[in-house]
C-alpha positions as CSV (number, residue, x, y, z in Angstrom):
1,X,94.7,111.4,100.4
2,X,94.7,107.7,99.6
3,X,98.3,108.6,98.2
4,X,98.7,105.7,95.9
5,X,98.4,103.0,97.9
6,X,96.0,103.3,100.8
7,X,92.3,102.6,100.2
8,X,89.5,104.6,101.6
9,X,86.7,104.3,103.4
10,X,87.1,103.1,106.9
11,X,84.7,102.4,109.9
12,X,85.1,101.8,113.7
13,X,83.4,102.2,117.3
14,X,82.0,104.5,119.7
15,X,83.7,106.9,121.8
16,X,81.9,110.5,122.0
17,X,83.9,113.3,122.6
18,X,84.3,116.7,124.1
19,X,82.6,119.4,122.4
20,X,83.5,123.2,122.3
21,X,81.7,125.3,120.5
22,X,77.8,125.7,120.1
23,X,75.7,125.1,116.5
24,X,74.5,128.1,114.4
25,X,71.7,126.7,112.0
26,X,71.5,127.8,108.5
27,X,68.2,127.6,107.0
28,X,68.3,123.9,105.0
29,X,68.6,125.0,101.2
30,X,66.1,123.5,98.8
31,X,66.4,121.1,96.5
32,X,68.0,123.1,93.7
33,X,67.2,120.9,91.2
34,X,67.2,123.5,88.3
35,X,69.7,122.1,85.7
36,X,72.3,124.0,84.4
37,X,71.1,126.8,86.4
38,X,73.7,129.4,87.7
39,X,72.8,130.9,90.6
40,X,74.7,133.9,92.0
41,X,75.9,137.2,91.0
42,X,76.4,137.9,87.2
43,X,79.4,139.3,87.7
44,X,80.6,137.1,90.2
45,X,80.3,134.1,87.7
46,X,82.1,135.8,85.0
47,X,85.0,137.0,87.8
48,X,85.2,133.0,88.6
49,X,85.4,131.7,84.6
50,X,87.9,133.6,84.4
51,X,90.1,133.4,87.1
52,X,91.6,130.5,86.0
53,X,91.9,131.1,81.9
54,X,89.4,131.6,79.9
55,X,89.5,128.9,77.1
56,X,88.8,126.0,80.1
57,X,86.3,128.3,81.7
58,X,84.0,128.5,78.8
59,X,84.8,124.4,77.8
60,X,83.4,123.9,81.1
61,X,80.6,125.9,80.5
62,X,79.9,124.2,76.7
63,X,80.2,120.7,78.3
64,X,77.9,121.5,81.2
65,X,75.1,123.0,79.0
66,X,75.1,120.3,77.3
67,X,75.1,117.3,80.1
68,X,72.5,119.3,81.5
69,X,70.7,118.6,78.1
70,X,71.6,115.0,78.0
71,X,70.8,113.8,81.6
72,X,71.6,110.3,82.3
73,X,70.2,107.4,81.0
74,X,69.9,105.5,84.6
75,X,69.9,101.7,84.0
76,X,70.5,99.0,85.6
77,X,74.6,98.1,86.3
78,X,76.2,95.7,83.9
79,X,76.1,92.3,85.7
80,X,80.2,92.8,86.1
81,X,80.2,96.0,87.8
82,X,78.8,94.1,90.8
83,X,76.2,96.3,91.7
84,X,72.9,95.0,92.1
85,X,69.2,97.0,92.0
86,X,68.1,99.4,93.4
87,X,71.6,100.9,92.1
88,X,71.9,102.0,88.4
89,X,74.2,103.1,86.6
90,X,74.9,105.7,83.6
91,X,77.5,107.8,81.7
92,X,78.5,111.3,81.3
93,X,80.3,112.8,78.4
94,X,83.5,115.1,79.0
95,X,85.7,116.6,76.8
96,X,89.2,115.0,76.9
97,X,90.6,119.0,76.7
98,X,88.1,121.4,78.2
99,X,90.0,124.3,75.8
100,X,88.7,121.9,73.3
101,X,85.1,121.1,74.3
102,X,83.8,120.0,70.6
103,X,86.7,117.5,70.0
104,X,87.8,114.7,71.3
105,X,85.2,113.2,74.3
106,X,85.3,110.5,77.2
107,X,82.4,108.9,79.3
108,X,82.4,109.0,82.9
109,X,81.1,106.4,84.9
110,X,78.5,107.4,87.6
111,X,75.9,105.0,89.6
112,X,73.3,105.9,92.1
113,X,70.8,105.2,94.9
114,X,68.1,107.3,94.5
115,X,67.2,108.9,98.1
116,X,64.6,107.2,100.4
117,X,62.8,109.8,101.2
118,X,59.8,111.6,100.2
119,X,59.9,114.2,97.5
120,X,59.5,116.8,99.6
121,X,62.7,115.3,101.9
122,X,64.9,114.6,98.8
123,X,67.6,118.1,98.4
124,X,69.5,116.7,95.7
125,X,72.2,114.2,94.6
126,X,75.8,113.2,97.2
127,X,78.4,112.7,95.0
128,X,81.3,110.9,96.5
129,X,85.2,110.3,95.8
130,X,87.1,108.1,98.1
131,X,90.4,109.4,97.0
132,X,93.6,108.0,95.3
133,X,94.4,109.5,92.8
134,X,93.1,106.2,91.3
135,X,89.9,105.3,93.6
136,X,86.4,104.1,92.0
137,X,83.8,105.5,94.5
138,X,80.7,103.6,92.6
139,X,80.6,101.4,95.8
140,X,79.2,104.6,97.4
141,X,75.5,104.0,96.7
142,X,75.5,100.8,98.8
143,X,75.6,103.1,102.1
144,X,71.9,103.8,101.2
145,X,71.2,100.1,100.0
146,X,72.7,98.7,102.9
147,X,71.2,100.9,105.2
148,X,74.3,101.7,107.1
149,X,72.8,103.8,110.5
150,X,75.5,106.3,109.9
151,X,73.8,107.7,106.7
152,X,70.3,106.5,106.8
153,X,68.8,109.9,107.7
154,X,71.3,111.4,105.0
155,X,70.7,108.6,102.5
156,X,66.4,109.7,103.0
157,X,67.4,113.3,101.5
158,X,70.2,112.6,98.8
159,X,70.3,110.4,96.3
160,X,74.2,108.6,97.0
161,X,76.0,109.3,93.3
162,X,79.5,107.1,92.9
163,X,81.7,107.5,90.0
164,X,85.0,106.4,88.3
165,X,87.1,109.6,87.5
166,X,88.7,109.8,84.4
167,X,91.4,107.1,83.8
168,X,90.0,105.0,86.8
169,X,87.8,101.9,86.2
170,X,85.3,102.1,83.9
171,X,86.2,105.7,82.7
172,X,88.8,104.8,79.8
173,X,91.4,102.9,82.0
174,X,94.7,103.5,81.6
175,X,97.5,101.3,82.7
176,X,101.0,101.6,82.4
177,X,102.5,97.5,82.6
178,X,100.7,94.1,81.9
179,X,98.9,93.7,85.3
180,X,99.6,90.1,85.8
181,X,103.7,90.5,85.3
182,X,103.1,93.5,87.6
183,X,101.0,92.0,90.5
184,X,104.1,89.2,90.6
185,X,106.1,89.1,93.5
186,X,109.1,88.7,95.3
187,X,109.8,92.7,94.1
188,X,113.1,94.4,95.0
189,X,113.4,95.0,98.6
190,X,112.3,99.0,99.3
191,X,115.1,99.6,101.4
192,X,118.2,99.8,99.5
193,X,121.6,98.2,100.6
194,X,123.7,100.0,98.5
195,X,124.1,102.6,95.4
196,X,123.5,99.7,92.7
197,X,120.0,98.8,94.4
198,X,119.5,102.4,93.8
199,X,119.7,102.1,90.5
200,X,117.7,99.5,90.5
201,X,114.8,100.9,91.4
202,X,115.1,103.8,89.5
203,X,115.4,102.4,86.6
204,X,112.1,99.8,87.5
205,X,110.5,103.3,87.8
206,X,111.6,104.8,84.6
207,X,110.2,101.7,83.1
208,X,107.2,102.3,84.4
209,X,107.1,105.9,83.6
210,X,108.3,104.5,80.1
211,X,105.2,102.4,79.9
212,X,102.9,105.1,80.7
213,X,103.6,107.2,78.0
214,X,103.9,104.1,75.5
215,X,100.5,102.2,76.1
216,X,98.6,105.5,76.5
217,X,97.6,108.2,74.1
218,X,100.0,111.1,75.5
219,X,97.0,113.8,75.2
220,X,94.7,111.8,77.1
221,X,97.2,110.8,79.5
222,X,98.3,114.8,79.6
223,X,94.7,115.0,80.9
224,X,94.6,113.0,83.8
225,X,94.8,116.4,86.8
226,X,93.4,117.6,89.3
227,X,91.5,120.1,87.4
228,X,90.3,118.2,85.3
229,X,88.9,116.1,87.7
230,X,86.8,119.1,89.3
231,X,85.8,120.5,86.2
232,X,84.5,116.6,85.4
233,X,82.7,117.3,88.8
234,X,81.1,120.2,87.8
235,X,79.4,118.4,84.5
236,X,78.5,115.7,86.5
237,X,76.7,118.3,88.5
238,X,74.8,119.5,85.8
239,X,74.2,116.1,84.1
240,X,72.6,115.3,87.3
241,X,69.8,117.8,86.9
242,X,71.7,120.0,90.5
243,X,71.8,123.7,90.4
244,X,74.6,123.4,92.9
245,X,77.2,120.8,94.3
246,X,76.9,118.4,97.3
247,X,80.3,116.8,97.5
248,X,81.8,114.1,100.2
249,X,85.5,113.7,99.3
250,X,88.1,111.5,101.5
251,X,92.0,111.8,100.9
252,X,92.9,112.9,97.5
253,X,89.3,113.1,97.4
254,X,89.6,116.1,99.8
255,X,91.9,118.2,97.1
256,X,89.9,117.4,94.3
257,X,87.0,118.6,96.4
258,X,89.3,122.0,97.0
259,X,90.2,122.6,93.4
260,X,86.6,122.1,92.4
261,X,86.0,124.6,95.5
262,X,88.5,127.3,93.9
263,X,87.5,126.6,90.2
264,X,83.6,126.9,90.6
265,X,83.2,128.5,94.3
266,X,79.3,130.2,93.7
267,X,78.4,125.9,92.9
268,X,79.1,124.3,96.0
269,X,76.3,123.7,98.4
270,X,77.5,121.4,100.7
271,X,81.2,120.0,100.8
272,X,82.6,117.4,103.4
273,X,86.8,117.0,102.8
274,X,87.5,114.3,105.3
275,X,90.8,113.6,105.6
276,X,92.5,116.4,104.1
277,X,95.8,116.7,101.7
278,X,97.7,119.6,102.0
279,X,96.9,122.0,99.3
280,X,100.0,124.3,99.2
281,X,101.3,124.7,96.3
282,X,104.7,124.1,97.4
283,X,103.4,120.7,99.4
284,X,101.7,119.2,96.0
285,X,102.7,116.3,95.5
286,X,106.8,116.2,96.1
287,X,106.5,117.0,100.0
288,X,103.3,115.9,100.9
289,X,104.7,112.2,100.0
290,X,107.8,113.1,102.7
291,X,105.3,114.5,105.0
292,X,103.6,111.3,105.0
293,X,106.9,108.7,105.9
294,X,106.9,110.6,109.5
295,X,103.4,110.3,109.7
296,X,103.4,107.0,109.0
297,X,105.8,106.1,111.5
298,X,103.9,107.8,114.0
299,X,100.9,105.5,113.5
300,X,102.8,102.2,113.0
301,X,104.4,102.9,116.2
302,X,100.3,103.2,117.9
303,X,100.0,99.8,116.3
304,X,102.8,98.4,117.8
305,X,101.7,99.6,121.0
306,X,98.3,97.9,120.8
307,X,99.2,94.5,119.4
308,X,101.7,94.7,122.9
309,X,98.9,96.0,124.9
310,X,97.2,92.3,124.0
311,X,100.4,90.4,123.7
312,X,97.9,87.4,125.4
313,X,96.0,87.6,122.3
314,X,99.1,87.7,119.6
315,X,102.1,86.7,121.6
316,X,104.0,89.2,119.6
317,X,105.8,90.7,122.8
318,X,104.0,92.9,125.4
319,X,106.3,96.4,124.2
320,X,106.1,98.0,121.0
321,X,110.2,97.2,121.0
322,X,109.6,94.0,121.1
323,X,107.1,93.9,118.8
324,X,109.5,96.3,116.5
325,X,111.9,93.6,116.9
326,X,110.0,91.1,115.6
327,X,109.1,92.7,112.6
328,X,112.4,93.6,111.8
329,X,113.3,90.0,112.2
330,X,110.4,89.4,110.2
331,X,111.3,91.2,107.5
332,X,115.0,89.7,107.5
333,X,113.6,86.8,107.2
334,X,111.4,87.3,104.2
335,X,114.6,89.0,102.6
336,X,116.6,86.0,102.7
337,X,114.2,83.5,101.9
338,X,110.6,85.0,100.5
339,X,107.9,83.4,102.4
340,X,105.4,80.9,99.8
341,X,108.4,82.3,97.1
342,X,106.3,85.0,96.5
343,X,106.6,87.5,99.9
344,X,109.3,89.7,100.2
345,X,110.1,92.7,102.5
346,X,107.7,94.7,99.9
347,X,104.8,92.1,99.6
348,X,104.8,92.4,103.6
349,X,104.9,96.1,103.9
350,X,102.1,95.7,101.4
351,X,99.8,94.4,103.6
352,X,101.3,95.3,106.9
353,X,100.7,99.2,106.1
354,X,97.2,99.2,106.5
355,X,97.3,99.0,109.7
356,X,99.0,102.3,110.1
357,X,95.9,103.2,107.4
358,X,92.7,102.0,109.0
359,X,92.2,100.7,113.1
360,X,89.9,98.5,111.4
361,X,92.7,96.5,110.3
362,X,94.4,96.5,113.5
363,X,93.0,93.1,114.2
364,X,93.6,91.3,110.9
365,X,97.2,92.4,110.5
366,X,97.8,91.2,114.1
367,X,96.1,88.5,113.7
368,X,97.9,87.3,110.4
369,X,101.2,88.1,111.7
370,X,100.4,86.5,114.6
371,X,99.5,82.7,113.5
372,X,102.8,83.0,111.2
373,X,104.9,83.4,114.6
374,X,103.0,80.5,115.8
375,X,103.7,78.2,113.0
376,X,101.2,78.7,110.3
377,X,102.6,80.9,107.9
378,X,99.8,80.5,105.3
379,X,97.3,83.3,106.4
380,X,100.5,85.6,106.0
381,X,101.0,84.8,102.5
382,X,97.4,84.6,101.6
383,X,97.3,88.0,102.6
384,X,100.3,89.9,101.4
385,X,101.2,87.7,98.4
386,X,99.7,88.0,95.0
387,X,97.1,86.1,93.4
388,X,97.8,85.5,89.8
389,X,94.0,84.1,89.6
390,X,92.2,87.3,90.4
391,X,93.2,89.0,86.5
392,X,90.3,91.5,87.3
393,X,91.6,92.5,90.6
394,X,95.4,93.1,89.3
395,X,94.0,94.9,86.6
396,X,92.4,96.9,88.8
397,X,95.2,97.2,91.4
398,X,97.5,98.6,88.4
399,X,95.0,100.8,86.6
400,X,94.9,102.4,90.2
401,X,98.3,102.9,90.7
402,X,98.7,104.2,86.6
403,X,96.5,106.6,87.8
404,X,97.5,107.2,90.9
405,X,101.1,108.4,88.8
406,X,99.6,110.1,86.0
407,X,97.7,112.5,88.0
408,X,100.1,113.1,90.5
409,X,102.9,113.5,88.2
410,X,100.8,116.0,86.0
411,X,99.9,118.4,88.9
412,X,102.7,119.7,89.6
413,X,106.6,120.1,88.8
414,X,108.5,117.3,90.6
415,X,112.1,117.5,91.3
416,X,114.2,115.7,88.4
417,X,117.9,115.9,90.0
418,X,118.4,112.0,91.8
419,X,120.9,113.3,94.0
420,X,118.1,115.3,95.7
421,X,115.6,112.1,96.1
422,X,118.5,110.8,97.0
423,X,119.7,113.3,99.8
424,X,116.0,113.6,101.5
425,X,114.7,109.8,101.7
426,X,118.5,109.0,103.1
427,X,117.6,111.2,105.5
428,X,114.1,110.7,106.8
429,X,114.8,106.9,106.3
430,X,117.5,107.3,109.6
431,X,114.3,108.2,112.1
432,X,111.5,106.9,109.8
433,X,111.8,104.0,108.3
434,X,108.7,102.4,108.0
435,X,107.5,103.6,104.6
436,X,110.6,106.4,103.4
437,X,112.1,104.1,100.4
438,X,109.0,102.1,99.3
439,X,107.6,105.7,99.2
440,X,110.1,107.3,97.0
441,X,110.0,104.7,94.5
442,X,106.6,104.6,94.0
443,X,106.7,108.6,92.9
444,X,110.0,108.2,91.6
445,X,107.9,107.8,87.7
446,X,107.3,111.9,88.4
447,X,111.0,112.4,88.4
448,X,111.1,111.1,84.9
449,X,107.7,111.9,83.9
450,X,107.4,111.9,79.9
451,X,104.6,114.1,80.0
452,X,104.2,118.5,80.7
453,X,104.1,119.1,84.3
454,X,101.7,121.5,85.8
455,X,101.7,124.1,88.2
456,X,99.3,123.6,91.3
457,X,96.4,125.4,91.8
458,X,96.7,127.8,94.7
459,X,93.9,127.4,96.4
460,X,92.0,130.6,97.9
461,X,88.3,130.3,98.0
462,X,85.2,131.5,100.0
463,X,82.6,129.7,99.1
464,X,78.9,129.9,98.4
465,X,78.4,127.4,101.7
466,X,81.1,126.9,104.2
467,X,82.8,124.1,104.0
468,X,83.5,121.6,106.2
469,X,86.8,119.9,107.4
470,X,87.2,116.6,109.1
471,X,90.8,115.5,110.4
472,X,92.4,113.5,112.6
473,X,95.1,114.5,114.6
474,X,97.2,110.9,114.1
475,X,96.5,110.5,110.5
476,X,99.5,108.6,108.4
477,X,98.0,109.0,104.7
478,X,97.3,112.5,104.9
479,X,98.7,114.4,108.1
480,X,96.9,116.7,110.5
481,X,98.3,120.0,109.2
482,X,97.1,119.6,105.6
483,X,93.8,119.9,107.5
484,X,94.9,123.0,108.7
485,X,96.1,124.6,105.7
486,X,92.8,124.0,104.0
487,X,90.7,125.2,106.6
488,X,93.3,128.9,106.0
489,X,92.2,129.0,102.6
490,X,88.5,128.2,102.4
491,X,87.3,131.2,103.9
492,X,84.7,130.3,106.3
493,X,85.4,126.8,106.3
494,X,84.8,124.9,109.7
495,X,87.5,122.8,111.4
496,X,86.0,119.5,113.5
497,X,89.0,117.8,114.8
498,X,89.2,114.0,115.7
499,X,91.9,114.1,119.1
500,X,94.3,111.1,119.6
501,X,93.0,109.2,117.1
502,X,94.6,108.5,113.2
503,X,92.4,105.7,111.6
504,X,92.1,107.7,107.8
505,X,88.7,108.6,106.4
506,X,86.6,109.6,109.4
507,X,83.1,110.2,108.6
508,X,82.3,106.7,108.1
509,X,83.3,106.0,111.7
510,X,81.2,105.7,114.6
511,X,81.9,108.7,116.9
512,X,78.9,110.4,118.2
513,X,80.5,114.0,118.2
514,X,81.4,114.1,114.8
515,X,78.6,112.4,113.2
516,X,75.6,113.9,114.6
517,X,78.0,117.4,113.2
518,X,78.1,115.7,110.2
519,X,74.7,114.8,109.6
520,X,73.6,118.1,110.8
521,X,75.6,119.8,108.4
522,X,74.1,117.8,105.1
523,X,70.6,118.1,106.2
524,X,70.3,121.6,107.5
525,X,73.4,123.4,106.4
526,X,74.2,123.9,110.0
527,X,78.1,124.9,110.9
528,X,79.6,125.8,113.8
529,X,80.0,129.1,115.9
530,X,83.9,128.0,116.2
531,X,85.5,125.0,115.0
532,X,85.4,122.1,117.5
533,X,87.5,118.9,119.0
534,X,85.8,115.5,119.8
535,X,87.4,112.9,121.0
536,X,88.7,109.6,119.9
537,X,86.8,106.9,118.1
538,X,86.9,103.5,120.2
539,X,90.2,101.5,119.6
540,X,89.1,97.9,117.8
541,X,88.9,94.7,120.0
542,X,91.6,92.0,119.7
543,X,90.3,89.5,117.3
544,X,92.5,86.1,117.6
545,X,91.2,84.7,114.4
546,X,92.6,85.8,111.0
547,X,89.3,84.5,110.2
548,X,86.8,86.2,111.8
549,X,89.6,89.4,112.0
550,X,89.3,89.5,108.3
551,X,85.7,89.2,107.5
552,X,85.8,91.9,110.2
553,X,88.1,93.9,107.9
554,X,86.0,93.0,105.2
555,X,82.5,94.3,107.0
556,X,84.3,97.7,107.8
557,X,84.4,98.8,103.6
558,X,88.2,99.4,103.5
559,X,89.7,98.1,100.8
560,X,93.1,96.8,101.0
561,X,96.2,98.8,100.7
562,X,97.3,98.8,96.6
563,X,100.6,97.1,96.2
564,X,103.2,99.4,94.3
């Protein structure tokens, strides 16, 4: 997922792989453009409404009809949304409580490119999350507009439909602190050095959990799930004039794109989940968080071993222990005397965690870290410090992270009792220590969480279309085996694997095996006999300057990791 923090897209190089397993092709559905239409067995629809209690069912049903009524008004994007023509934007209407579909209502923010191909090409819309929870995905259109080579071919038969989920952006924004007192730093080192830091941090937490529930209206905030979110999707899809759902989801994205898979199962008609969270029930969202501190470590340590592989280029020692060394001396430093003021042991893991995220930031983080051992710290602060001047960019940065608690803390029943937070982070921080602490207190809001927790959906569909599953085996946000688990419970679901490789969000990267699968897949329906392995994406090139390493970054679509 993009758990919290992490960002989403990501891009990288060539390096085709190994295949194993032939193509079957399924005749190319078509364009399904009947809106509102069901499609499907009678009584298989009725079996699915109700599955999952009846008064949401039929809400979903109301709000559908009538989106499918109401269309969307496409217009051109208001001039701060920073999306220029051919891209329009619109609005769909939701209910706030789907067992309440004639009361209170929300509008969802949606933009598009409209496909670039012929009529005849054109099978419908794409709609895109990039995950979170908390992640706007109305950047999405500009893989058509910019004609990115990786989606042109796809971009000629979909039109590429972004939107704001509920809570996020320009879909009634919540936030739970001032943004500008939040994005302030030094913040409390992550790691505590005794029982009073603990307390510290938990009660920073319960603040923030405080503030949630105060500058929020508690029902809408009760709102913000998983669910929700899919059944959202599934007006969207009628709004959109689409008998059924194509869906590309990345991270949380990915479990959104499950639930809305178990919810409405007979709708989906393509569905990519690249970079998938575990969906066990008993994995959402309490251990999935501790899954991620080993995986995490795992990846920092691949950094570490490239920045020494090209210790000519960053001079930050030529072994990852030495260049472990150095950033624990690093962050020693920054302890005792914050670097600019304003970076701290938490500013730096900030910014030094998307490396671990994305190999596209391999290079910047390097390079950063790099000219600060050298002499120059200002690129260091410039990059992990705050910037009190950019009021639109903090307020995004916390509505994302408001969000990113809300709907994680609804899901699902967190543990409440300290001493067990407490007894687990203690003791994955002794072998992984990268992200353990800085990770608890981020969730720690769910332990304290004003608000009716959920159970979890358990997640057991076959589908109208097989789905298909894209994961890499070194993945820190979102670990190999949630992949796995997914691909058990989407029945005829197929697995393609990304070996020795970790950068999160793969789709968007340039690996011949997977994308020519990929691309198959949304233009032809075609899956595979067996599920198959390619190799690993191309490792990035050294880039000495922060520079050039950053508007390299920059180029690659991956926004930078949230602070907490």
């Amino acid at each position: 997922m993009k758990r919290r923090k992490a960002a989403i897209a990501a891009a990288g190089t060539l390096a085709a792989g190994a295949l194993t397993a032939g193509l079957i092709a399924v005749p190319a559905a078509s364009a399904d453009t009947a809106a509102g239409g069901e499609g499907g067995s009678a009584a298989k629809r009725q079996s699915t409404s109700w599955k999952h209690g009846g008064a949401e069912a039929w809400g979903v049903r109301i709000a559908a009809a009538r989106a499918a009524r109401a269309g969307i008004d496409w217009k051109d994007c208001p001039e701060d949304w920073g999306l220029r023509a051919p891209v329009q934007c619109g609005w769909v209407t939701v209910p706030v409580d789907y067992a309440k579909p004639f009361g209170k209502t929300i509008k969802i923010a949606v933009d598009r490119a409209a496909s670039t191909g012929s009529k005849r090409e054109r099978q419908g819309s794409l709609v895109y999350n990039p995950g979170g929870p908390g992640g706007s995905g109305l950047f999405f259109p500009t893989r058509s507009t910019s004609r990115n080579p990786l989606w042109t071919k796809t971009a000629a038969a979909y039109d590429f439909v972004g939107f704001d989920p509920r809570g996020v952006g320009h879909s009634a924004p919540i936030s739970c602190a001032d943004p500008q007192e939040w994005a302030k730093g030094p913040k409390p080192d992550p790691v505590p050095d005794d029982e009073a830091d603990k307390r510290a941090q938990r009660k920073r937490a319960t603040e923030y959990a405080d503030g949630c529930a105060e500058r929020n209206d508690k029902a809408y905030l009760a709102s913000l799930t998983t669910p929700n979110a899919a059944r959202d999707l599934e007006v969207m899809r009628a709004a959109l004039g689409d008998r059924k759902l194509n869906f590309l989801g990345v991270s949380y994205g990915t479990y959104m794109g499950a639930a809305y898979a178990e919810l409405f199962p007979h709708r989906v008609r393509r569905m990519i989940t690249d970079s998938a969270v575990n969906p066990s029930p008993r994995k959402i969202w309490y251990e999935v968080n501790l899954d991620q501190n080993v995986a995490f470590q795992t990846r920092w340590h691949d950094w570490q071993k490239w920045v020494a592989e090209h210790d000519d280029v960053y001079g930050l020692g030529d072994s990852a222990e030495k260049v472990q060394a150095r950033w624990e001396k690093l962050r020693a430093t920054a302890k005792k005397n914050p670097l600019g003021g304003v970076v701290g042991p938490e500013e730096l893991l900030g910014f030094f965690q998307n490396a671990p995220y994305y190999d596209s930031y391999w290079p910047r983080v390097a390079a950063a870290w790099s000219a600060y051992a050298k002499g120059d710290q200002q690129p260091l602060i410039d990059a992990a410090g705050p910037d009190l001047s950019d009021v639109a960019g903090n307020k995004s940065a916390e509505n994302g992270t408001a969000v990113y608690n809300a709907v994680e803390c609804n899901d699902a029943k967190w543990p409440r009792d300290w001493k067990k937070w407490d007894r687990d982070n203690t003791r994955l921080h002794r072998d992984y220590p990268f992200l353990t602490w800085s990770n608890a207190w981020l969730n720690y809001p769910c332990a304290v969480w004003p608000v009716k927790q959920q159970r979890p959906l358990d997640i057991r569909a076959r589908t109208a279309h097989p789905v298909l599953i894209v994961q890499a085996t070194r993945d820190a946000a979102t670990p190999y085996p949630g992949g796995v688990e997914l691909h058990k419970r989407l029945k005829g679901s197929r697995l393609i694997t990304e070996r020795d490789a970790g950068s999160h969000g793969v789709t968007d990267l340039k690996n011949e095996c997977i994308n020519k699968r990929v691309e198959a897949y949304l233009l032809k329906g075609t899956v595979g006999a067996k599920d198959v392995t390619c190799g690993p994406h191309a490792a990035p090139e050294p880039q000495k300057s922060v520079k050039k390493a950053t508007a390299d970054a920059e180029a690659a679509a991956v926004p930078a990791v949230k602070q907490p």
